[in-house]
N, C-alpha and C positions, 0 to 999 in steps of 0.2 A: 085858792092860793096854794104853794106848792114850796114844803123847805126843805132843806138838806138839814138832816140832825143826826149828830152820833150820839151813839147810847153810853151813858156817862156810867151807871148801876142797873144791875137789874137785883131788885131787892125782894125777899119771899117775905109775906106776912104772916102775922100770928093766924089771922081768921083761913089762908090757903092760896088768897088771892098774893099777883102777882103786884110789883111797884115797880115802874120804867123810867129812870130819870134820863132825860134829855138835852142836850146841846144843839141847837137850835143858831140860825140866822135871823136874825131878827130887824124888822124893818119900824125904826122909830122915828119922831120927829126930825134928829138931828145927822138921818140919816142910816146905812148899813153900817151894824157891829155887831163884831164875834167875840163874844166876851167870854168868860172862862166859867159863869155861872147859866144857867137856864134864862132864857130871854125868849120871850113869847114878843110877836108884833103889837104895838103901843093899842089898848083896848080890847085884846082880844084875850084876855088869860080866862073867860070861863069857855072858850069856844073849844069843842071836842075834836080831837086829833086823830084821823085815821092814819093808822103806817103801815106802809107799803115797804118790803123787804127788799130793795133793789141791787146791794151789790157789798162787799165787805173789801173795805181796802182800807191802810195805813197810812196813807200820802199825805191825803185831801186836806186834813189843816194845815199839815206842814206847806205844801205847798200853796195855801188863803192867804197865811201868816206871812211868809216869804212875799207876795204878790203885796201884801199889805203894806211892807216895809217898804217893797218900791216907790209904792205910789205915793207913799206919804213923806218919802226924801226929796232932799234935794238935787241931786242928781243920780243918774241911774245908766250904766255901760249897759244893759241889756236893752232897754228903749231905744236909746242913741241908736243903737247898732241896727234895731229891727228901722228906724225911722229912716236909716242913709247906712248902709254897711261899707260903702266905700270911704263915706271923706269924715264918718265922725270921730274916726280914731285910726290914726294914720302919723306915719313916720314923713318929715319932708327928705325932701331929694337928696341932700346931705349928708343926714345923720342917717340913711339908708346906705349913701355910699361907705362911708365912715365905717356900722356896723358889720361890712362886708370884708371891710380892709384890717380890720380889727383883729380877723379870725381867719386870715385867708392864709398862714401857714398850716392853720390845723385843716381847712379845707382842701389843701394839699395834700397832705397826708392822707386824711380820709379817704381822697380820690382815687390817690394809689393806692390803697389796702384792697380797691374793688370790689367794697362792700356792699357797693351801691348800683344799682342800675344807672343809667344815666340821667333819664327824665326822673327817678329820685334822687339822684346828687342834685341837678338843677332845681328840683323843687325847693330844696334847701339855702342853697346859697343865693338863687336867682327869686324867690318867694317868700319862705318863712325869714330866713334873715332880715328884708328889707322891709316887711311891714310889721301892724302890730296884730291884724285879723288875717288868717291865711285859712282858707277851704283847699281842700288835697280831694279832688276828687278820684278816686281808684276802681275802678271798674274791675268785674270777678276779675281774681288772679292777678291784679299789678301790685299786690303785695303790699297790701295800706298797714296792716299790724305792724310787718317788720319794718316799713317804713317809719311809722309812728314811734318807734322802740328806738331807735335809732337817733331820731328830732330830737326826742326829749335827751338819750344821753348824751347827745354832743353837744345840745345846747346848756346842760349842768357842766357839759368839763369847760366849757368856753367861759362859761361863768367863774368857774374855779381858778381859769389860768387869766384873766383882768381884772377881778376881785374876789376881795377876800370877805364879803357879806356873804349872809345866809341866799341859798338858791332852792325855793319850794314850787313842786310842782304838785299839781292834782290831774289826777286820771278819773274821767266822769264817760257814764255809761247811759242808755238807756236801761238795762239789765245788767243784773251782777255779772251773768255769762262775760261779757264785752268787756268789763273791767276786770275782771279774771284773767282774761285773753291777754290783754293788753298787758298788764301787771306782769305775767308769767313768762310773757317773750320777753320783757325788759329786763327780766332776772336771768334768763336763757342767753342776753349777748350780752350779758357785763363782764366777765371774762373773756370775748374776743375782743369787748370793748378797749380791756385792759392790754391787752395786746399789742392794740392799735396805740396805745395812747399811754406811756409804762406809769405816768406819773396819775392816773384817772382815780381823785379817791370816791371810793364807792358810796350811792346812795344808801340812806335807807327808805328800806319799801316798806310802806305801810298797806293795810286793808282796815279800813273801816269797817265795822258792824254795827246792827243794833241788838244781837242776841250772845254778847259777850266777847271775851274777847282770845277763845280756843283757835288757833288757827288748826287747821286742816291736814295732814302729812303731807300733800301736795305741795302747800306752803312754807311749810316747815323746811323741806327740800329744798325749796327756791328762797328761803331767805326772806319770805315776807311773814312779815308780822302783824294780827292782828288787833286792832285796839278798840275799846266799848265807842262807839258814838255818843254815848251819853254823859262821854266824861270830860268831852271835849266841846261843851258847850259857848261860847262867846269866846274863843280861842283866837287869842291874836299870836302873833310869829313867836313872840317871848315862849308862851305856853308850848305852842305846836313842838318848837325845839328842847323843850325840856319832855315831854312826852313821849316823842316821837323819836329822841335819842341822837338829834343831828343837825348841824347847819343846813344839810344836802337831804333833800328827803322826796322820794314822788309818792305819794301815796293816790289810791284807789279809792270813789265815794259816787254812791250814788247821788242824784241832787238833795234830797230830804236829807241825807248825811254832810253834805257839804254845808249845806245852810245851817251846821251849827257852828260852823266860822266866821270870823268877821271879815268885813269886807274886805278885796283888797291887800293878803297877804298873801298870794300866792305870784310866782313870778312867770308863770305857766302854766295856765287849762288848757287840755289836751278834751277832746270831746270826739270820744269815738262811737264808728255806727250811727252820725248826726243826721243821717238821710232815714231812721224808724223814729226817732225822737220827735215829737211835736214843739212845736213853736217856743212853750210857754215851761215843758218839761226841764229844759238848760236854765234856765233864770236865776237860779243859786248859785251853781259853779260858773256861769258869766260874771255875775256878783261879785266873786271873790279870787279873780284875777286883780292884780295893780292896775290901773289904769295909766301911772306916770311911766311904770316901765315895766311893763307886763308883754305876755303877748300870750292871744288866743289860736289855737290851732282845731279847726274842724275837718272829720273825717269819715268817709263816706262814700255813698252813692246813688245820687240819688232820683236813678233811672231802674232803679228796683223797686222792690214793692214800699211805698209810704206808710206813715204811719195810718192805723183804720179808726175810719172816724164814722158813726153812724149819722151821725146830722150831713146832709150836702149841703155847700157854702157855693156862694157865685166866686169864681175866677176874679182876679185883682189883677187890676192891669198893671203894667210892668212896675210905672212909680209909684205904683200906692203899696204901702206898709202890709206883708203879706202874714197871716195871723193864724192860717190855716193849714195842713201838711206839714211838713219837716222844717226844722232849725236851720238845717242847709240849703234848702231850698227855698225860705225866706232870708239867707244873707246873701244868697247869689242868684238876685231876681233880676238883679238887672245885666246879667252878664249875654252876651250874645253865643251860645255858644255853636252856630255856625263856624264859627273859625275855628275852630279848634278840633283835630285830625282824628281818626278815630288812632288805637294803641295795636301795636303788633308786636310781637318776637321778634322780627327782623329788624332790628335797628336800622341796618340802609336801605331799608326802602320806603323809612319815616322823613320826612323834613325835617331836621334838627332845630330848628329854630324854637324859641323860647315859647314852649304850650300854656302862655297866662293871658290872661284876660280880666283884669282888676282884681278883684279879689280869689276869682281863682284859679287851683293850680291844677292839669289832668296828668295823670302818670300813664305812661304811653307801653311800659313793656308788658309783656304775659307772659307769667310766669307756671300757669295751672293751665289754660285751656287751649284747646287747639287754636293756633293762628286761622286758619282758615275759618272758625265758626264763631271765634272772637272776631274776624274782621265782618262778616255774616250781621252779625246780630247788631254792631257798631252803626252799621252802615246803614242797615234797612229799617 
């Protein structure tokens, strides 16, 4: 038999030898439990323990624990969504048209400042607006950052100018890098934002850590702030806004850091780079989206390299629940994406017509690569 145990103490003794205390999986009558003491499987506590040094990471309870709570609720948006990502959480016909009409002066505006490429102004008004799960696929160069930077602050002023509750968003990452990124461009366009928009009160931006809470000069410049992850443990809205200094706030977290929120107060997960992220890595910051009126936004590509897994898995046909590879590529299994055109620089020599296909969205301009080896590599 074979267990996963982190080393709790390593303790020196008087005689020279060494003491190893252990945290252990333990498999007993009543079933699998990770208890917070040493747990040997039921019968076996004199039986001698060989360890194998295999790998040193921080995650791995946080994420048991996390996975534990799921499964022992009563319901759970990350399931739902891996079981049917089209119809288990969806806006109807209506209150999609509604939320589009709601906001369609400021979507005006926007349009003109021509801040937006086209196929991302329409990913906006024609996709994120009208559902509650929207996949933004961006292929190199269609500008998914600055697109991303952009969702989140116009979906906080839209919030600000039809009500007057608190509007929290969370930026989740595979890697710090990716919520860095993301974080730093949305600090990089809140003064054009404000521009656009003279009445826009500004967020605040948060970073999560777990080694304190110094931010950076890079940070410091941009306005973000960082706060201990450890202080912000079972933090509902009440907390987050006394903390965090704001009604309006985006802040930056990896999932182990997300999960020390509760469920369900955020009005906003933004999940960017969701085409290197595994399946099961999102599960916290899905978590703690609202479910009643939330919305999740994923961002990606995920015709780049996946995430690396050493184990091979057999291929899941279209409808079965996809557990394997990337987050994005398990919420958008069932999409066809035959119809939908490859992206070029030249707007008129694209079909205009609306590039969605259920849940998701493709952004069609290039902004970095050459048209000609961007349409090259699309195509073939």
């Amino acid at each position: 038999a074979m267990d996963l145990a982190d080393i709790r103490s390593v303790e020196k003794q008087e005689d020279g030898s060494v003491r190893v205390v252990l945290q252990v999986t333990g498999q007993r009558e009543e079933g699998w439990h990770y208890g917070d003491e040493l747990l040997w499987p039921a019968g076996t506590e004199n039986v001698t323990y060989i360890l194998f040094r295999r790998f040193f990471d921080l995650t791995t309870t946080s994420f048991i624990k996390e996975y534990q709570r799921i499964d022992a609720g009563d319901s759970s948006l990350f399931l739902d969504l891996l079981q049917d990502p089209v119809k288990s959480w969806t806006m109807d016909a209506q209150q999609a048209r509604e939320e589009v009409e709601k906001v369609s002066a400021l979507l005006d505006h926007l349009q003109q400042s021509k801040r937006l490429g086209e196929s991302q102004f329409e990913a906006l008004r024609d996709h994120i607006l009208q559902r509650r799960l929207s996949c933004i696929w961006g292929p190199p160069g269609a500008g998914k950052t600055y697109s991303i930077a952009i969702y989140i602050l116009f979906l906080c002023y839209a919030h600000q100018c039809r009500n007057n509750s608190s509007f929290h968003v969370l930026v989740n990452g595979f890697t710090n890098s990716s919520i860095d990124t993301c974080l730093e461009k949305i600090a990089s366009l809140i003064s054009l934002f404000e521009g656009i928009f003279h009445d826009f009160v500004r967020p605040k931006l948060i970073r999560m850590r777990s080694n304190g809470d110094v931010a950076t000069e890079e940070e410091k410049q941009s306005g973000i702030r960082v706060i201990n992850s450890q202080t912000m443990k079972d933090a509902d809205v009440k907390k987050v806004e006394k903390k965090f200094g704001g009604n309006f706030t985006i802040c930056g977290a990896t999932s182990t850091k997300a999960a020390k929120f509760k469920k369900g107060i955020f009005r906003l997960v933004a999940i960017v780079e969701a085409s290197r992220m595994g399946v099961g890595a999102p599960a916290p910051a899905i978590e703690r989206v609202s479910r009643e009126s939330g919305r999740l936004i994923v961002v990606g590509d995920h015709k780049q390299l996946p995430p690396i897994l050493k184990a091979k898995y057999p291929e899941p046909e279209a409808t079965e629940v996809r557990l394997q590879g990337s987050i994005l590529a398990a919420l958008i299994r069932n999409v066809d994406e035959r119809s939908m055109k490859p992206f070029s620089e030249d707007m008129r020599r694209v079909d205009m017509t609306r590039e969605s296909n259920d849940n998701l969205f493709k952004l069609r301009e290039n902004y970095r690569m050459n048209t000609a080896l961007a349409t090259f590599t699309e195509t073939t």
